[in-house]
N, C-alpha and C positions, 0 to 999 in steps of 0.2 A: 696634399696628394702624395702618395708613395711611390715614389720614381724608382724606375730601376737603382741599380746599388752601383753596378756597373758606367749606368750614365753618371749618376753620381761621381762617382770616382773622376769619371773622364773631366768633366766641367769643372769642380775644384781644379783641378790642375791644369785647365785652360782657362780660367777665366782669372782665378787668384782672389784680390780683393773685392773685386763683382757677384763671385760665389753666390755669394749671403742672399743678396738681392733678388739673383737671376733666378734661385732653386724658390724664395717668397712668391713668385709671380707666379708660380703656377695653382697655386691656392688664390689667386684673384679671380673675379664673373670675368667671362668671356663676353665680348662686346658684342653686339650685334650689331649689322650693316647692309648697304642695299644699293645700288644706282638706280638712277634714272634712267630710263631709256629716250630717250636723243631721237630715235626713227621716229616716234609717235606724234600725232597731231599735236594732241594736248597733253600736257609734260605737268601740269597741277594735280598732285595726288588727291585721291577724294575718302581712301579708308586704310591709308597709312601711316605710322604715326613717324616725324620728324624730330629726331631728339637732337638734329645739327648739322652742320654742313663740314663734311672732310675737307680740308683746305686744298691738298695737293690733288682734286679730282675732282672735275666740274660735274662732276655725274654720281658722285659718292656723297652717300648720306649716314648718321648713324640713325637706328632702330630695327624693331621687327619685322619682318616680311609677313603675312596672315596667308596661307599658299588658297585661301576658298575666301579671296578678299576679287572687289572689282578692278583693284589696280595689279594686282598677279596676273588673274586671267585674261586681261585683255594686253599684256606683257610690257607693263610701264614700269615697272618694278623687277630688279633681280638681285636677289638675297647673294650676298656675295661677302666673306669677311674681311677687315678691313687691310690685313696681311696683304693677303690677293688680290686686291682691287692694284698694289702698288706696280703690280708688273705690266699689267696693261697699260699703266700711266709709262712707266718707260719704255715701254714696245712702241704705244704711239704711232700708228701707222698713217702716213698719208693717204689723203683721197687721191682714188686711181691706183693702190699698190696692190701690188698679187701675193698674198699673207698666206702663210701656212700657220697653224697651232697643230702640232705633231702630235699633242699629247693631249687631247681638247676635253675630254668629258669631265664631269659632266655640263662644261658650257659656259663658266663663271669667264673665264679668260677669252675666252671666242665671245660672245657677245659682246665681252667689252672691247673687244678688235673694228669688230662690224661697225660700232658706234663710230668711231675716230674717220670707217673708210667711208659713213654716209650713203648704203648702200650701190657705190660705184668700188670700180677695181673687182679685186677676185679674193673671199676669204673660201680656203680650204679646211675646214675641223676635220682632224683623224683621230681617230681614239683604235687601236687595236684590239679589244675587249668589245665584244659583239653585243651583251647585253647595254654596258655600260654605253655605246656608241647610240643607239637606240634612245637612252635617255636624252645622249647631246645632240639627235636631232629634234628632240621636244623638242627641249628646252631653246634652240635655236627657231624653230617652227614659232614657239611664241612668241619670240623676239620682234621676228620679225621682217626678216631679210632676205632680200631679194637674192644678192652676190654672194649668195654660200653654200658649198656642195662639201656633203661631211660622208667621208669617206671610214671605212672599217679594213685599215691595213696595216701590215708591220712598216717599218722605217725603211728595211730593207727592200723589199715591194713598192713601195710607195716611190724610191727619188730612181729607182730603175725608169719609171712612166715622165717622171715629171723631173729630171734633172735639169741644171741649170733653171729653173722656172719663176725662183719665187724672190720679191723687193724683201721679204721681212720672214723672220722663220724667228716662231716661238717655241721655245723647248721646256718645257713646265716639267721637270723630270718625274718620273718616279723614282720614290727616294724613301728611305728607309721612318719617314714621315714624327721625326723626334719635336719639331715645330706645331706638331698638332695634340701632344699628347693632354695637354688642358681642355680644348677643345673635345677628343674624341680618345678617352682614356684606354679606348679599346687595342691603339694602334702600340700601346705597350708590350702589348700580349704578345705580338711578334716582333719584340726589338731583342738585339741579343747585342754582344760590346761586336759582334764581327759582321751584324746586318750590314752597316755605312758601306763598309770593303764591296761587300757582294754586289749591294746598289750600282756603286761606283761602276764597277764591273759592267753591266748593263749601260749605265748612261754613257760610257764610253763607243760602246756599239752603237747607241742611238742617234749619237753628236755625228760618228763617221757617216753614218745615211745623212743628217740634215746637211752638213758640209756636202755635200753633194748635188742639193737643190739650191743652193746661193746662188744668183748671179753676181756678176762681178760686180762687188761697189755695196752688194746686199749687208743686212745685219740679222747679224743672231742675237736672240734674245734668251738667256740661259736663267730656270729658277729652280728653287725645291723648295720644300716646305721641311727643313732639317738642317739644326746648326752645326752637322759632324764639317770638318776641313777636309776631310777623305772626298765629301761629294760637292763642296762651294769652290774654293780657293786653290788647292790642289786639281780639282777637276777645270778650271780656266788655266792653271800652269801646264797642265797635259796638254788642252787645246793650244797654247802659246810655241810651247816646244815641237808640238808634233805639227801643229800647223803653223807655219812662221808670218804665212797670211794674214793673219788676222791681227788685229790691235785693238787693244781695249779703251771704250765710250766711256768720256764720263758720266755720272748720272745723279743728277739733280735731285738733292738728297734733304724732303724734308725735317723740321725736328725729330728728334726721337730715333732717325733713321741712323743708320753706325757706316762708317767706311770696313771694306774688308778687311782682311787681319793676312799682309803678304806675311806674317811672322807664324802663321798657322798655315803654310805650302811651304814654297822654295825662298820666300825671302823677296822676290818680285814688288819694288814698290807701286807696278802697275795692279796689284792686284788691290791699292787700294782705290780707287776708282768702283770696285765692286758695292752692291752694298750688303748691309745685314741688318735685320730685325730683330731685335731681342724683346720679348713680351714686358721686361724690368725696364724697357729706355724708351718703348711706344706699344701705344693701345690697340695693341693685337695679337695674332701670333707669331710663332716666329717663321721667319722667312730670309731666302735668298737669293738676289737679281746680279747681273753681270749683261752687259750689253759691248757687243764684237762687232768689228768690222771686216770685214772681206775683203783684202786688197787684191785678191787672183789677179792674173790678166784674164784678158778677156777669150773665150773660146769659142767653139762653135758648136752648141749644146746637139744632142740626138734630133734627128727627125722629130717634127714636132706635129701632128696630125691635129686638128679641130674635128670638131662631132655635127653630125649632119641630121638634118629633122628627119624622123622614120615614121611623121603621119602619111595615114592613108588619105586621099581625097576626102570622104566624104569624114574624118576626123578631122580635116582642116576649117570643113563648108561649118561644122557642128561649132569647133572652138570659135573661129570668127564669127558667126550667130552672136554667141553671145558676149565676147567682147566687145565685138559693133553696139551692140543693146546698156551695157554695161559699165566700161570701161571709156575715163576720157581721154587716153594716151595711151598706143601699143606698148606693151612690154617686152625689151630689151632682153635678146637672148633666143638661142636653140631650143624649138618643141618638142623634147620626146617626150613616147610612151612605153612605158612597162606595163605590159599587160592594159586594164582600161585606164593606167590610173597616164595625168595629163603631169608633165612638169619641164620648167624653162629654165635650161642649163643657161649660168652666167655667161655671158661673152667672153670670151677668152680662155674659158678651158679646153682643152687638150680632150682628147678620144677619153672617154670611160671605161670603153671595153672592155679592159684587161684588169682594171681596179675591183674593188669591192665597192660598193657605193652602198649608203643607207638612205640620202637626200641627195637626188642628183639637181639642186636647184631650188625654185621656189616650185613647192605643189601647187597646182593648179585646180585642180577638184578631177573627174571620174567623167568616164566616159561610159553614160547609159544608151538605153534602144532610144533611136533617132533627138537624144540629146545630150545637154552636156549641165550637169554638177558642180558647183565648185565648190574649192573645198573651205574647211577652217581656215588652211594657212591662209590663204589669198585673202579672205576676209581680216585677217590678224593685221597683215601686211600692207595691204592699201590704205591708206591714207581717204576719211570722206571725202575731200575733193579732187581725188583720183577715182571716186565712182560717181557715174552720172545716179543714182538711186540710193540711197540710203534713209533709214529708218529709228530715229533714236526714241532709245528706251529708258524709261525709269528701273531706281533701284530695285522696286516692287516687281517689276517684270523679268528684269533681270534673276534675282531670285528664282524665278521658275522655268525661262530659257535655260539654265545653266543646271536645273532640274531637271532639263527634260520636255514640258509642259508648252502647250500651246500656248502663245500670248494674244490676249484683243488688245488692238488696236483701240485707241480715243476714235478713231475715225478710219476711212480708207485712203490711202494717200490718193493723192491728185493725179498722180502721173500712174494710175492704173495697178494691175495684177502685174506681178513676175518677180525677178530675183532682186532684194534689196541688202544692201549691206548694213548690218546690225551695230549700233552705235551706239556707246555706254562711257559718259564723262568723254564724250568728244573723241572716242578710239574707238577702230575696227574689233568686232567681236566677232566674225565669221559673216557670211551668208542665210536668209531665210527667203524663203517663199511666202511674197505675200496675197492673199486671196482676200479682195475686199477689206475689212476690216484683222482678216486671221493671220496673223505669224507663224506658221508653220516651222517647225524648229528642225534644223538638220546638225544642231550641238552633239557631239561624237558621243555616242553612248558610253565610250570608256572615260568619258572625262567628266561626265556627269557629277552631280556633288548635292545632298542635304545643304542649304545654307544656315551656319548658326553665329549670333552676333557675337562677336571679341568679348570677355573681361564678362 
C-alpha cells in the first residue's frame, strides 16, 4: 500500500525501531468479524460462517457477515471489525444504566452497548449527520431493542435537554481516521500531515458537551480510529488539565493490545493506562480507547420533564385490541404517536420535544381505519415466547417472505386467522397475517431482496 509520504515521515520518527513492522501491516488481509446478538432467543448461527472465537468478547466472533443471509435479517449477527468491537468491551455498561453513544452511526458500538444493558436502563444513539443517523436506526431497529431512542443532534443541542443525565457516555470521535486506512484506502484521499490538528479541534468541542451530560461518579468512554498523539494521548492530557475531575480507568488489556505512550503528550504516566491498537501487534485496525472518571460533586441538574402518552382514545382501545390478542406481557414505557405511526418511548427518558429524534423508542407498527399494524421492529424484537402466536418458517419459505411473496402454510394453525409472528432458526422476523393456511406478507418493500447462495 502507498501511504501518504507525509504519514510516512511522521511514524518513522514515532515509532523508531517498530517502523519496519508497523508501515508491513498495512499490506496484510484485513480480518473480518461479527457478534452475536445476546437479545435473541436463539443465539446458534444457521448461514454464518465461524472461523473462532475473540477471546476478550463473549459476543465477538471471527468471519463474514453475508448482509442477504437468515442470521443478518433476522439480527443475530452484526458485522463489526475486530478494532471496534474493543471499545464496547471497555465501555461495558451495566444493566439499568442511562448510556449515551454521541457519535453512534452507523450502530457497530450502540448495539454492542444494548447487548451488555439486556434491554433495561436507557441507551441513547446520536449521530449528527441525518442521512448517516437514518442508517443507525436500521441497523438498531434490527437489533433489536427495546431501551433505545436515537436521536439526530449536535453535542451542543443534545446535553442543553439532557444535562447531567447519563451513567456512561461514549465518545467514538471523529477523527482524522489514519487507523482505517488498510481497511478503506479511500479515507487517504482526505488526510493531510495538518488533518489530526483540525480533528483535534473538533473533538475538543465535542468532549465540552459530553462533560456536560455526566452525572457525578459517571464514565467517559473516549476512542478514534487514528494513531496521530494530537487526537489519543494529548487529547486525555487536555481533558486532565482542563478538567481536573476526572481520573483515568485502567483498562484490561488483551494480547496484542499496547499501553498509551504518556511520552507522545505531556509525559502523564497516567496516560498509560490508555490503550492503543497497532495492526503489527493485533489482528485489526488500529485504534484508540481511554476510559475516565467523573469525580464532580454532586449538583442539581436542570428541570428534568418526562414525556406523556398523546393517544387518542379510540388509538389506545385499537393498540390494546391487539396487544390483549397478541402480546404475553405489556410493554414498558410511554405510547406516542407521530402521525399514524405507534412507538414506546423507554422509561426514563426526558421530553423529546425540543430534540431531533429519528427513533423515539421501539416502533410499534401504524395506525390503520379501525385498526392497528404492526411493524417489522416489534416483530424483530420480541422474543417467540413473548407472543402468544407465532408461526415458524423454513428456509424455503423464508426465501420468498424476504421476496416479497406469499407463503402456504403445511397447514392452518390451530389457534385461528389473525396476526402471527414470523419465526426463522427460532428468532423474530416481523409480523404476518395469517388466513387459514396463507401468510400474508407485510416484509418492508424496501428491504426486500433476490435470495442467492454464498460461494
Amino acid at each position: 500500500m502507498e501511504l501518504p509520504v507525509a504519514f510516512v515521515e511522521k511514524y518513522t520518527h514515532l515509532l523508531k525501531d517498530e517502523a519496519t513492522s508497523f508501515f508491513a501491516a498495512f499490506d496484510a488481509p484485513v480480518k473480518k468479524a461479527y457478534r452475536i446478538n445476546p437479545l435473541k432467543e436463539n443465539q446458534e448461527l444457521v448461514d454464518t460462517p465461524d472461523d473462532g472465537h475473540l477471546e476478550y468478547s463473549p459476543f465477538g466472533h471471527l468471519g463474514k457477515v453475508y448482509g442477504h443471509s437468515i442470521d443478518h435479517t433476522s439480527g443475530l449477527v452484526y458485522s463489526q471489525e475486530p478494532s471496534a468491537m474493543f471499545v464496547g468491551e471497555v465501555a461495558h455498561p451495566q444493566v439499568g444504566e442511562f448510556v449515551l453513544d454521541l457519535s453512534a452511526a452507523p450502530g457497530g458500538k450502540a448495539t454492542h452497548l444494548a447487548s451488555y444493558l439486556q434491554q433495561t436502563g436507557l441507551l441513547v444513539a446520536n449521530e449528527i449527520i441525518k442521512k448517516r443517523s437514518q442508517i443507525l436506526a436500521e441497523n438498531i431497529e434490527r437489533f433489536g431493542t427495546k431501551n433505545t431512542v436515537v436521536t439526530n443532534e449536535s453535542p451542543a443541542r443534545l446535553s442543553k435537554q439532557l444535562p447531567q443525565f447519563f451513567d456512561k457516555i461514549v465518545v467514538d470521535a471523529p477523527c482524522s481516521g489514519e487507523g482505517m486506512f488498510r481497511k478503506d484506502p479511500d479515507a487517504m484521499t482526505y488526510w493531510d500531515a495538518d488533518y489530526p490538528a483540525k480533528c483535534a479541534s473538533l473533538q475538543r468541542e465535542i468532549l465540552a458537551d459530553a462533560v456536560k451530560m455526566l452525572k457525578p461518579e459517571a464514565e467517559l468512554i473516549y476512542s478514534t480510529c487514528t494513531f496521530a498523539p494530537e487526537e489519543n494521548e494529548q487529547m486525555i492530557a487536555w481533558l486532565l488539565e482542563t478538567y481536573p475531575e476526572f481520573s483515568v480507568l485502567p483498562i484490561d488489556k488483551p494480547a496484542g493490545i499496547d499501553d498509551g505512550r504518556p511520552e507522545w503528550a505531556d509525559g502523564n504516566p497516567e496516560l498509560s493506562k490508555t490503550a492503543r491498537i497497532f495492526p503489527n501487534h493485533f489482528n485489526g485496525e488500529g485504534h484508540f480507547v481511554a476510559k475516565l472518571k467523573w469525580c464532580a460533586q454532586d449538583s442539581q441538574p436542570a428541570k428534568q420533564i418526562l414525556e406523556k402518552s398523546n393517544l387518542t382514545v379510540e388509538q389506545a382501545k385499537q393498540w390494546q385490541t391487539f396487544a390483549d390478542a397478541n402480546l404475553v406481557t405489556p410493554l414498558q414505557g410511554t405510547l406516542l404517536t407521530f402521525g399514524d405511526q405507534l412507538y414506546c418511548l423507554p422509561e426514563g427518558m426526558l421530553s423529546i420535544k425540543k430534540l431531533s429524534v429519528v427513533r423515539p423508542g421501539l416502533h410499534l407498527g401504524t395506525f390503520k381505519k379501525n385498526r392497528f399494524e404492526p411493524s417489522l421492529a416489534l416483530g424483530l424484537t420480541l422474543k417467540p415466547h413473548e407472543v402468544k402466536q407465532h408461526v415458524t418458517i423454513t428456509k424455503e419459505d423464508w426465501i420468498k417472505y424476504v421476496h416479497g411473496d406469499t407463503v402456504m402454510l403445511p397447514a392452518a394453525p390451530a389457534t385461528g386467522n389473525g396476526w402471527y409472528q414470523v419465526v426463522i432458526n427460532g428468532n423474530g422476523l416481523g409480523f404476518a397475517k395469517v388466513v387459514g393456511q396463507t401468510l400474508k406478507n407485510y416484509y418492508p418493500k424496501g428491504l426486500r431482496f433476490i435470495y442467492h447462495e454464498q460461494g
